[in-house]
N, C-alpha and C positions, 0 to 999 in steps of 0.2 A: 797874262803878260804884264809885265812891269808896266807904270805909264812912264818911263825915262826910255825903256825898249818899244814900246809901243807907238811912240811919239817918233822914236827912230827909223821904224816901220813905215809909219804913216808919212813922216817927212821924204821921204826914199821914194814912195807911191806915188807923193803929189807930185814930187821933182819930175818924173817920166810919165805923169797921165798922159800928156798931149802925143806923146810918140809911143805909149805902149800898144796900139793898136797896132801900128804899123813894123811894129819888133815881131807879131807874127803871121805878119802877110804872106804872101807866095816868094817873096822875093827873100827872104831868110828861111830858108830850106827845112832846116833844122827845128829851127822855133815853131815853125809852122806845122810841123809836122807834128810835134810831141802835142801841140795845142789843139789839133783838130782830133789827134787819138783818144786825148784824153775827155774831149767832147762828144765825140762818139763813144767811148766806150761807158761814161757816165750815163747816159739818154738812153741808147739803142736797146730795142724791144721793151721799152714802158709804154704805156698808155697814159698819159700827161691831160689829153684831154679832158677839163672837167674838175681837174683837181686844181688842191688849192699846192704850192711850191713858196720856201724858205730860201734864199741862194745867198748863204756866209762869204763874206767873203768878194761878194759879185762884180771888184773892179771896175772895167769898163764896159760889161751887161755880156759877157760871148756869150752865156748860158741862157739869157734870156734874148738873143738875139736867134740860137739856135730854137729854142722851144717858139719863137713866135713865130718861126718860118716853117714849121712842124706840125705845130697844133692850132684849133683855131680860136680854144676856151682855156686860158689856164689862167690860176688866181694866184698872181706871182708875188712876192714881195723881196725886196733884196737889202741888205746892208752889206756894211765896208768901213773898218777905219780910216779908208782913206777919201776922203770928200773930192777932193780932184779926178780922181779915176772916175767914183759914181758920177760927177760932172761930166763928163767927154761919153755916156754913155744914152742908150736912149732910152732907157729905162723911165718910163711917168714921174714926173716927181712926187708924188703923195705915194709912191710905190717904194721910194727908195730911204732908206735910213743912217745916219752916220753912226757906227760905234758896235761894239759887241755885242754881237745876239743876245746875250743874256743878259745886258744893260736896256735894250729895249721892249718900249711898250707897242707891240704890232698890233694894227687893228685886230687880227683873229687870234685867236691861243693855241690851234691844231695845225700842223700841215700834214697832207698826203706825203707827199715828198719833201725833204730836207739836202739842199747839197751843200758839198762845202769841200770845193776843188782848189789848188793850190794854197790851203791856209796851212797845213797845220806844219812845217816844216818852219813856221814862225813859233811854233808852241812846243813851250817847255811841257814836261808829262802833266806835269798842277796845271797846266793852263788848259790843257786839251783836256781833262777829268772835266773842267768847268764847261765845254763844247760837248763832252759825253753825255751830262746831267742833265745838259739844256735839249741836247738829241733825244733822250730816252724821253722828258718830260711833254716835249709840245709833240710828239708822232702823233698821229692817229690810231686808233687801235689796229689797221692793217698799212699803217703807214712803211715809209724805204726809206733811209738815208743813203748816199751816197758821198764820200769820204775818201781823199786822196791823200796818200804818204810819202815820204823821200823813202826809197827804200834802204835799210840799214845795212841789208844783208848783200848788196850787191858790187859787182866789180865798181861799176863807175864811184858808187860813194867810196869805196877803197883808194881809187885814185883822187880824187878829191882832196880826200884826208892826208895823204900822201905829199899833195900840191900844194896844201895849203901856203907855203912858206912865200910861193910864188903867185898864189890866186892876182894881186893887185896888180901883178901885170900882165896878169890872163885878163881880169878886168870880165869874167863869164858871168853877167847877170848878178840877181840874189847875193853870189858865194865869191863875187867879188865886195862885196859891203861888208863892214865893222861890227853888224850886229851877228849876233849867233844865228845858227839856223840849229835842225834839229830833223833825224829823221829815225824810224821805227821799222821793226820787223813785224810781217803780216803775223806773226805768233801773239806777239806785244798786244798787237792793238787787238785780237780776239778775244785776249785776256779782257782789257780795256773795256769791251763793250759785254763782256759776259758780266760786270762787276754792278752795270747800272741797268742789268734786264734786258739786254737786246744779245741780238744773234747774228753773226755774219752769215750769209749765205751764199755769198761767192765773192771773190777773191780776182781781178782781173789784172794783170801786170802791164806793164806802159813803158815805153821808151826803152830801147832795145839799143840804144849808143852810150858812147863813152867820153867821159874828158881824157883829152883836148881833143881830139879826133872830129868830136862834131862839131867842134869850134873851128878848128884848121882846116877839117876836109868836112862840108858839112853834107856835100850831094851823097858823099861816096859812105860817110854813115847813116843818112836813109837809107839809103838803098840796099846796104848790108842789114838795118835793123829791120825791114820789110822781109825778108829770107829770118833773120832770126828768131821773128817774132812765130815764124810755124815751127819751132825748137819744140820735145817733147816736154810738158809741163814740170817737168823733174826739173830743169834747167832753168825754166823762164825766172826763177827769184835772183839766181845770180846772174843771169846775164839784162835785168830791167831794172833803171832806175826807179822806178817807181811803181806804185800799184793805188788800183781803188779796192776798197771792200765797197758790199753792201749788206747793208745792215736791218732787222726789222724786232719785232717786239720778241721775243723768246718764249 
């Protein structure tokens, strides 16, 4: 990432630490939902107990808010370009770090687990190859990453693209800001991590709503994305905005 994009990033993150919590509480239908899917579907069926966890990206701590209400031993560590987010969070302080995973010196050089959930749709392809490099480098020899994408191939980013002209007065999060975003096809990024020795092993898709739809009607696309989400897997690329892979050594 550029530091003129990065710094755009980062000033974008501070400006809303103190209320991003509460953008996906229960009472924003939508937001809440796509946040706790994609919480669960990062976590659900690991054994976390015991291991040491990397969490890029970690905001205002959800990921480490879920594992400490889950597990009773994890050796967590988290960064963030953005210092105000890691601030509103309760993540230890000696735990948390400002800046690029691969700009920092962590007390340990290995983790079990690596996440790194809503980041990379701030990363150009050069920028996320340097999150690849830094993935493939610190694993464990039986280590997971766990990696979320904007998905490229699906309806909503079609409409999106589509709205662009009108986003600033949709004003939807992220894709209402100045800076670029960026999203990939589950193909892309397989490729991505075959290049630096690692191997997806499964593929999980996310978010089953559409703009504007979840912004205008947010109850009535949950509730349709909950029925979509048991669509035959032939389907679920175009109709989800987004997915995780998980990733491990090849």
């Amino acid at each position: 990432m550029s530091q003129a994009r990065r710094n755009q990033v980062a000033t974008y993150f501070d400006k809303i630490s103190a209320s991003y919590t509460t953008r996906y509480g229960k009472q924003n239908p939508f937001h809440n939902y796509f946040f706790r899917q994609r919480l669960k579907a990062a976590t659900e069926g690991f054994t976390i107990d015991g291991k040491s966890v990397l969490d890029i990206g970690a905001g205002t701590g959800a990921l480490y808010d879920e594992l400490m209400l889950n597990f009773s031993n994890v050796n967590y560590f988290a960064c963030d370009i953005s210092s105000q987010m890691l601030a509103q969070s309760a993540i230890p302080q000696e735990r948390m770090f400002v800046g690029r995973a691969k700009e920092i010196n962590f007390p340990i050089k290995r983790f079990d687990f690596i996440f790194s959930l809503g980041v990379t749709t701030y990363q150009s392809s050069m920028e996320l190859a340097d999150d690849w490099r830094f993935i493939a480098d610190r694993l464990t020899p039986n280590g997971m990453s766990a990696i979320s994408f904007t998905n490229r191939a699906s309806i909503d980013h079609t409409l999106r693209i589509a709205m662009k002209p009108v986003k600033p007065f949709i004003g939807n999060g992220v894709f209402g800001q100045h800076f670029p975003i960026f999203a990939y096809s589950s193909r892309e990024v397989q490729e991505m991590a075959r290049t630096v020795g690692l191997r997806v092993f499964r593929t999980t898709f996310l978010n089953q709503t559409f703009l504007p739809f979840n912004k205008f009607l947010p109850h009535f696309s949950v509730g349709l994305a909950k029925i979509i989400e048991r669509a035959p897997t032939r389907v679920l690329p175009l109709l989800s905005s987004d997915f995780i892979v998980f990733v491990e050594r090849s």
